[in-house]
C-alpha positions in Angstrom: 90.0 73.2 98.6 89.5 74.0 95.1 88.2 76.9 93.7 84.9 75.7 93.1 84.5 75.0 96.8 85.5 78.4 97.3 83.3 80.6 96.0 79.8 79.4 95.2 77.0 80.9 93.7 73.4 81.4 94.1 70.5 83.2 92.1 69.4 86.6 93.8 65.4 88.1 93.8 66.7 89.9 90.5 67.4 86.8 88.5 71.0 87.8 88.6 73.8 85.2 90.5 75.5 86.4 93.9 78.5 85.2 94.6 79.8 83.9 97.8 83.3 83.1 99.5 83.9 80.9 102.4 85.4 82.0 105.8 88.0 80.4 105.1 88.9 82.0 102.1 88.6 85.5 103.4 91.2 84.5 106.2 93.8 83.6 104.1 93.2 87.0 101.6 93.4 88.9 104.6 96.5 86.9 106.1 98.0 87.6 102.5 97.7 91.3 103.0 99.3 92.0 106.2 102.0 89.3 106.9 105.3 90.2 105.8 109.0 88.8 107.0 110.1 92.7 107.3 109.6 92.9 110.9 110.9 89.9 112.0 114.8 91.3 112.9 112.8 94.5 115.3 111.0 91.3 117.3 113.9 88.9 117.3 116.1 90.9 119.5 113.5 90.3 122.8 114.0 86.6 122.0 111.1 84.6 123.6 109.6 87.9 124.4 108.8 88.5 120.5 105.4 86.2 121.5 104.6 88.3 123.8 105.0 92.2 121.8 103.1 90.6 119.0 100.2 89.1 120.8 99.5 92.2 122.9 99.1 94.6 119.6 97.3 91.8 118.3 94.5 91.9 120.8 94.4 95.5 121.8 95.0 96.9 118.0 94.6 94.4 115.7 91.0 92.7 116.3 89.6 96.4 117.2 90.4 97.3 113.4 89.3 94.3 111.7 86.6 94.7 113.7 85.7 98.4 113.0 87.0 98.3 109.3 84.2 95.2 108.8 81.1 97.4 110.4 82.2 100.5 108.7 82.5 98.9 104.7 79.7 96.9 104.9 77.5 99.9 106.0 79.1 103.1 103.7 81.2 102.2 100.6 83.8 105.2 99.7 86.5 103.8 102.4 87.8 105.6 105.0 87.0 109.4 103.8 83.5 108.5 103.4 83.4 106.9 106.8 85.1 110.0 108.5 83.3 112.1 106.6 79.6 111.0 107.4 80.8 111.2 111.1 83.4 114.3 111.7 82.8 116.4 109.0 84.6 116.6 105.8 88.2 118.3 107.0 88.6 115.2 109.2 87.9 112.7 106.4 90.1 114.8 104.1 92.8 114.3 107.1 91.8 110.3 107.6 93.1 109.5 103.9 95.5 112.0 103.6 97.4 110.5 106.1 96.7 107.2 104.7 98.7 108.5 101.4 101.6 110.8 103.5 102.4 107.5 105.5 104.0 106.2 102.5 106.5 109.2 102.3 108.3 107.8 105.3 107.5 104.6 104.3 109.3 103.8 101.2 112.8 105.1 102.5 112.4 102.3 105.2 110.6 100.1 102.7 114.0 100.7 100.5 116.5 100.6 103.2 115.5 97.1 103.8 115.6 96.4 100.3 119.3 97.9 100.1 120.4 95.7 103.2 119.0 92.4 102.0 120.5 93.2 98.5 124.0 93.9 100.0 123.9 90.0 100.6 124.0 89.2 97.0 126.3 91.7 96.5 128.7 92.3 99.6 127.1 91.9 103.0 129.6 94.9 104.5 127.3 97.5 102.5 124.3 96.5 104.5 125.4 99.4 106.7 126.9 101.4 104.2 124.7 104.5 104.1 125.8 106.2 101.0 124.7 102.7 99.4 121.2 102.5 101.0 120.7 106.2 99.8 121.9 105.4 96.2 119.3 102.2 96.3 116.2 103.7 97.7 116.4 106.8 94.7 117.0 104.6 92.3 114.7 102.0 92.7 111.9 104.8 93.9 112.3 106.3 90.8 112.6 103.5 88.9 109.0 102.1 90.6 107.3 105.7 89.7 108.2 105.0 85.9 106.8 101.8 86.0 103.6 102.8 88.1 103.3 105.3 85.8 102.9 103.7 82.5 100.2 101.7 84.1 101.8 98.2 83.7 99.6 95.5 84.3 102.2 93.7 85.9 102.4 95.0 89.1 99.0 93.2 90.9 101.2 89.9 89.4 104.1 91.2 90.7 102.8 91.4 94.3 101.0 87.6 94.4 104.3 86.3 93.2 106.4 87.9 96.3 104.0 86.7 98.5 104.3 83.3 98.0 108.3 83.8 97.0 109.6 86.2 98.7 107.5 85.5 102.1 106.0 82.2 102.6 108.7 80.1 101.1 111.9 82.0 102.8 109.6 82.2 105.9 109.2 78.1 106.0 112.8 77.6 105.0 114.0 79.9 107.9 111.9 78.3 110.4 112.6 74.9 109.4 116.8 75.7 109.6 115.9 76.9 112.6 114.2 73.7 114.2 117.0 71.3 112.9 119.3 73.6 114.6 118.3 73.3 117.7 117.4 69.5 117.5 121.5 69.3 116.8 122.1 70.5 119.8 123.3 73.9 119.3 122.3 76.6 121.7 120.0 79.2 121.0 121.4 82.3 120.9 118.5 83.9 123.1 117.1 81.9 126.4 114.1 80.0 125.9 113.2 79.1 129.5 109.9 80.4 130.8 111.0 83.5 132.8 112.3 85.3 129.6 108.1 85.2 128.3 108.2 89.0 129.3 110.6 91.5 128.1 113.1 92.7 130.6 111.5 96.1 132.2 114.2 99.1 131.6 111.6 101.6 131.6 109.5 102.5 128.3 112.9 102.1 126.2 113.1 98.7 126.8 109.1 98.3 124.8 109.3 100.8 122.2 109.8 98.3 119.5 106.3 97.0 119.6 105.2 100.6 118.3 106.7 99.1 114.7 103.9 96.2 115.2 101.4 98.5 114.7 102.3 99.1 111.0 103.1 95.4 111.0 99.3 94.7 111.9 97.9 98.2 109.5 95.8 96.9 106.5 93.6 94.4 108.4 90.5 96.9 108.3 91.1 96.8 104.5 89.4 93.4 103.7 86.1 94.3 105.7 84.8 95.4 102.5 84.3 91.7 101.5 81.8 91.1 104.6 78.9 91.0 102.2 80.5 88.2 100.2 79.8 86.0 102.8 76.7 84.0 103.9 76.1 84.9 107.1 78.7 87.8 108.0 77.5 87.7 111.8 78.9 84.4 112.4 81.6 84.3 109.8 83.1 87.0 109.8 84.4 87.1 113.3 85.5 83.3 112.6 87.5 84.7 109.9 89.6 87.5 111.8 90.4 85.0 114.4 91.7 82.2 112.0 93.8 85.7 110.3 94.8 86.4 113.1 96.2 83.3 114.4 98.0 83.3 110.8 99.2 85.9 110.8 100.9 85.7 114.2 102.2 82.5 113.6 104.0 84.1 110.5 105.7 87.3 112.3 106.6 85.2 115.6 107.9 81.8 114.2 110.4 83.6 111.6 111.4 86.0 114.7 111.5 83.2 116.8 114.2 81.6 114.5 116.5 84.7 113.8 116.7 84.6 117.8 118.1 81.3 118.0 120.9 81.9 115.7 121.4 86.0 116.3 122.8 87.0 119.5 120.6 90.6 119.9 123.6 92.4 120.0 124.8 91.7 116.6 121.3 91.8 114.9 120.8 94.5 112.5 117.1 95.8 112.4 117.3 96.3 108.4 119.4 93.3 107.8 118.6 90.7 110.2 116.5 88.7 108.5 119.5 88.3 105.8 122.1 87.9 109.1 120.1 84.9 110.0 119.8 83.1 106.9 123.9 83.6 106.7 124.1 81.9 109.9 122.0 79.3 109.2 123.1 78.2 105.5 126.8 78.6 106.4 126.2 76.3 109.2 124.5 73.7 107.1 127.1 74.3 104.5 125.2 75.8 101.9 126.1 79.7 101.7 125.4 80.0 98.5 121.9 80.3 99.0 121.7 83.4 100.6 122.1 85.4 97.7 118.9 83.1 96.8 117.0 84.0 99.3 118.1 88.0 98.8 116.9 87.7 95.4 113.8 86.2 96.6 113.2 88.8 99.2 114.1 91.8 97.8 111.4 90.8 94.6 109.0 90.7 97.7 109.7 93.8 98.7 109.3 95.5 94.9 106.2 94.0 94.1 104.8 95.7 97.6 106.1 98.8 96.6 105.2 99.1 93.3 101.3 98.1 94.6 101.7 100.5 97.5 103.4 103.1 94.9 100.0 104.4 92.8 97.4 103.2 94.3 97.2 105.6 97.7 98.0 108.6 95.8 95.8 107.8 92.4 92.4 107.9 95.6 93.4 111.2 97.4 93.8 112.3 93.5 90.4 111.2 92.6 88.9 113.0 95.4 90.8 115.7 95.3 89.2 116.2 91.6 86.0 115.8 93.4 86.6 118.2 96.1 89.2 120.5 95.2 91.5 119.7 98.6 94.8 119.9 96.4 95.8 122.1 93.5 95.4 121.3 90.0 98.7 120.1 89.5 99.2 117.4 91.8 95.5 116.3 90.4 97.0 116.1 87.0 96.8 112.3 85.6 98.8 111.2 82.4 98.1 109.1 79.4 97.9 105.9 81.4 95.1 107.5 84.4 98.5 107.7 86.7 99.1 110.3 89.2 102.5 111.0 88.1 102.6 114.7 89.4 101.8 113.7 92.8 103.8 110.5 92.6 107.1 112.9 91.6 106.4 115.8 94.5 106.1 112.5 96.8 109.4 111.5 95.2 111.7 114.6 95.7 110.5 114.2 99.5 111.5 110.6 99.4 115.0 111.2 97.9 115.7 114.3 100.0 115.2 111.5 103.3 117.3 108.8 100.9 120.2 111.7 101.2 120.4 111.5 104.4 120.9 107.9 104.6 123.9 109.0 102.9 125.4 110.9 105.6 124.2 108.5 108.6 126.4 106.1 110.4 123.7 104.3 111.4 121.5 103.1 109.4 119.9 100.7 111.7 118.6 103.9 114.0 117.6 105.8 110.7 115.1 102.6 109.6 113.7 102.5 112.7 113.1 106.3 112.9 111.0 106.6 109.9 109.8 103.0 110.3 107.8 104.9 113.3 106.9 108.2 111.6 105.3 105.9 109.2 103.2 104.4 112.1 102.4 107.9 113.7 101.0 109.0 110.5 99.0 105.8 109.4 97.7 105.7 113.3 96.0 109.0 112.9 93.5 107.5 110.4 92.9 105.0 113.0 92.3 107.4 115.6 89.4 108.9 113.5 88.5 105.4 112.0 87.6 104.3 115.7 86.1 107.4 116.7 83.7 107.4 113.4 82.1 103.9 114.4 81.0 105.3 117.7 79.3 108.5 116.1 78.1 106.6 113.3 76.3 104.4 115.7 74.6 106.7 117.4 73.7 109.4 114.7 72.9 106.3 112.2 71.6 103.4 114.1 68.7 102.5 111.6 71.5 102.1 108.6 71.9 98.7 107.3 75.5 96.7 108.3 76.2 94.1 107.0 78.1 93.1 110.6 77.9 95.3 113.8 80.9 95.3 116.2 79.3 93.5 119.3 80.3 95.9 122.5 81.3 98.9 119.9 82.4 101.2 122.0 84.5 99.3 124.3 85.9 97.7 121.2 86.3 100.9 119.7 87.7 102.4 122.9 90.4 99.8 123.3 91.6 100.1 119.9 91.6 104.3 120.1 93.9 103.9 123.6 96.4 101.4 122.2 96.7 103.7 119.1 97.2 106.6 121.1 99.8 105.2 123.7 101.2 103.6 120.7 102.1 107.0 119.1 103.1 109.0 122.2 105.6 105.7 123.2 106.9 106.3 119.6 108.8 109.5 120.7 111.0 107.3 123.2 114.3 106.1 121.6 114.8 102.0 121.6 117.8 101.1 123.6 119.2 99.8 120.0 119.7 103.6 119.6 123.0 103.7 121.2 124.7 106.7 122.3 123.2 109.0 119.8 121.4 112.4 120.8 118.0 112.4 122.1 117.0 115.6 120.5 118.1 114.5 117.3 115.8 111.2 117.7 112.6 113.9 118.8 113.4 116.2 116.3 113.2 113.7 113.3 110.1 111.7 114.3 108.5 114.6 115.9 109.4 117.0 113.0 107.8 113.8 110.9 104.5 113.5 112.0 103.9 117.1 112.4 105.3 118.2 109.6 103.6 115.6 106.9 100.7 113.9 108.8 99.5 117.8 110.3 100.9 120.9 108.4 100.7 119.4 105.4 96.8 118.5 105.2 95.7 121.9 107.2 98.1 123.9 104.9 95.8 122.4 102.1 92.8 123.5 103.8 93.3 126.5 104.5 94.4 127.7 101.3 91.9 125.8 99.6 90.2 127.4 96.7 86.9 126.6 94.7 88.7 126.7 91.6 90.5 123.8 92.8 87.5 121.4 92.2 87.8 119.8 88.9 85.9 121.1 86.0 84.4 117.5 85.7 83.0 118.0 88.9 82.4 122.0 89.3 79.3 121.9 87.5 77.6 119.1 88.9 75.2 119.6 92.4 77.1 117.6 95.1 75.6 114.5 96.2 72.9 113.7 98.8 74.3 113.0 102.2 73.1 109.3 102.8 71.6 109.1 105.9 
């Protein structure tokens, strides 16, 4: 399909020319914003199961935001604040995208500690586990990504399109493609692949806690709703669209998991460096070894070109509002030269290399990934909670507003999606049976301590000491707008 078929124009009542993108097209931007490799080694260690724990987050989380996110941006632009806002009140929408920025705290020293593991394979592949390593990787290359994001390079948005295609869609081909002729060898797969291992073995909620990490897998999807309107007729091709995404999507996080499986017994999988364990196996058993540190390369520039997108852009919006509404102090509103947050990118960075530290002083780092890897989801999955919650009010206390698609059976939609992410967070606080032996109060304390700490105190601390002062003086002169009704 060329580009031409793609998007088509046609001439509006105003003499001016609307353009238009097919269904098809919005599938595959979506698909490009939310599949990733990353969680591949977390899925692989259930084996067949994998299909499973993705397709049920898929269903009972995934379409509910797509969903939502669609109704929502194609009836109040402003993004999530504004949505919250115009439903809860203002303190919840400053909550909603705060969290949506605080995520990324936790984020990035898991994002990193992935990073560090895969790049051990180019370098040595015993320092995957190393923790003093990971901890010197993730400050440097944080720091490193705040200068760049920071002189407001251009090269970042090109940055993240190139690791998409390199450093996830090619890898992701080549893995399950090593992994087909490998079985049609002959060899064994490392996991069973008879029809009684579909479920995951029932230990008690230990034995399921990995599928909490699918929820970040799945976050974003709500983010592409705000393209509804560029379609012809949203009713009937929109929901097309999120089904082909989502059938995407999955095929990319369950085929690549699927793969490591065959060659990874779970025992010896690594959750940060599993993917990398995998394409070891593989390449050494074709007789190519070299390649892995290819494929490293190639990952690892995935992985940079998220973070440097990731990296500015939630903390340059709570900055802009903030200016707007005076919910953080002048200092962290500060931009530089470039129309960076730098201020608020360097308090976010002293957080991020005090939790680096500590990778230094772990023996596991496998436990400490998957520890923040689920503050991270408890934070982002508050915004959800209020995201879903805002549909139903705006529905009832806005029914007349133009959408440009309405959630058929909205609150039962909405419902299911607020359930999953709520049984999502409190399942969270159980340790995975990967765990090991170590403490269970260290394991509450950390992810507990996490979420209350940066996705609670944090925003109600700046609340409550909020001051009108705080308000930029851009925007302290000027009458606040109309609510829209």
């Amino acid at each position: 399909m060329t580009t031409t078929e793609k998007v088509r124009e046609e001439a509006g009542d105003d003499g001016t020319k609307r353009q238009f993108i097919s269904w098809v097209t919005l599938a595959l931007m979506t698909t490009a914003s939310v599949a990733s490799l990353r969680p591949s080694p977390a899925m692989a260690i259930y084996g067949l199961a994998a299909v499973f724990l993705y397709l049920l987050p898929a269903v009972v989380f995934l379409l509910p935001t797509a969903l939502v996110g669609a109704e929502l941006a194609s009836g109040w632009t402003g993004g999530i604040y504004r949505w919250v806002s115009e439903a809860l009140g203002k303190p919840l929408g400053f909550l909603a995208v705060w969290c949506q920025f605080a995520m990324t705290i936790a984020y990035y020293p898991s994002l990193l500690a992935y990073v560090a593991s895969t790049f051990a394979y180019v370098i040595h592949p015993s320092l995957a586990e190393n923790g003093l390593y990971v901890a010197i990787v993730i400050v440097t290359i944080y720091w490193t990504g705040v200068w760049v994001s920071s002189r407001g390079t251009k090269t970042v948005a090109g940055l993240s399109s190139f690791g998409l295609v390199v450093g996830t869609l090619v890898p992701g081909v080549v893995l399950v493609g090593l992994g087909v002729v490998f079985l049609a060898q002959g060899n064994p797969s490392a996991a069973p692949m008879t029809p009684d291992h579909w479920l995951p073995p029932w230990t008690g909620l230990a034995s399921l806690v990995l599928i909490v990490n699918n929820f970040l897998s799945y976050a974003g999807m709500e983010m592409n709703g705000v393209h509804v309107s560029s379609l012809r007729e949203p009713r009937s091709e929109y929901p097309r669209s999120i089904f082909l995404a989502t059938g995407l999507v999955l095929l990319i996080f369950i085929l690549p998991a699927l793969a490591i499986s065959w060659v990874m017994p779970a025992h010896q999988l690594s959750l940060t460096a599993g993917l990398m364990q995998a394409f070891q196996a593989f390449f050494d058993h074709f007789g190519v070894g070299w390649l892995t540190k290819v494929v490293g390369i190639m990952l690892v520039l995935a992985a940079l070109g998220g973070m440097l997108t990731w990296l500015a852009g939630p903390a340059k919006g709570l900055v802009q509002l903030s200016r707007q509404e005076g919910y953080l102090p002048p200092v962290l509103q500060r931009l530089n030269k470039y129309g960076a947050p730098r201020n608020i990118m360097v308090a976010q960075g002293v957080i991020t290399t005090l939790i680096g530290v500590l990778y230094a002083f772990s023996d596991d780092v496998s436990s400490a990934y998957w520890m923040f890897s689920v503050i991270t989801v408890q934070i982002y999955l508050i915004a959800y909670l209020l995201m879903f919650l805002a549909v139903v009010r705006l529905r009832k206390s806005q029914p007349d507003r133009e959408r440009g698609f309405r959630v058929p059976a909205v609150r039962l939609v909405a419902g299911v999606g607020f359930v999953a992410s709520l049984t999502a967070m409190v399942i969270g606080f159980v340790p995975p049976e990967q765990f090991g032996d170590a403490p269970l109060w260290r394991y509450l304390i950390v992810v507990g301590g996490g979420l209350a700490l940066i996705g609670v105190v944090a925003p109600l601390a700046f609340l409550a000491f909020r001051k009108p002062s705080w308000v930029h003086p851009e925007y302290a002169t000027q009458p606040s707008p109309p609510r829209e009704g």
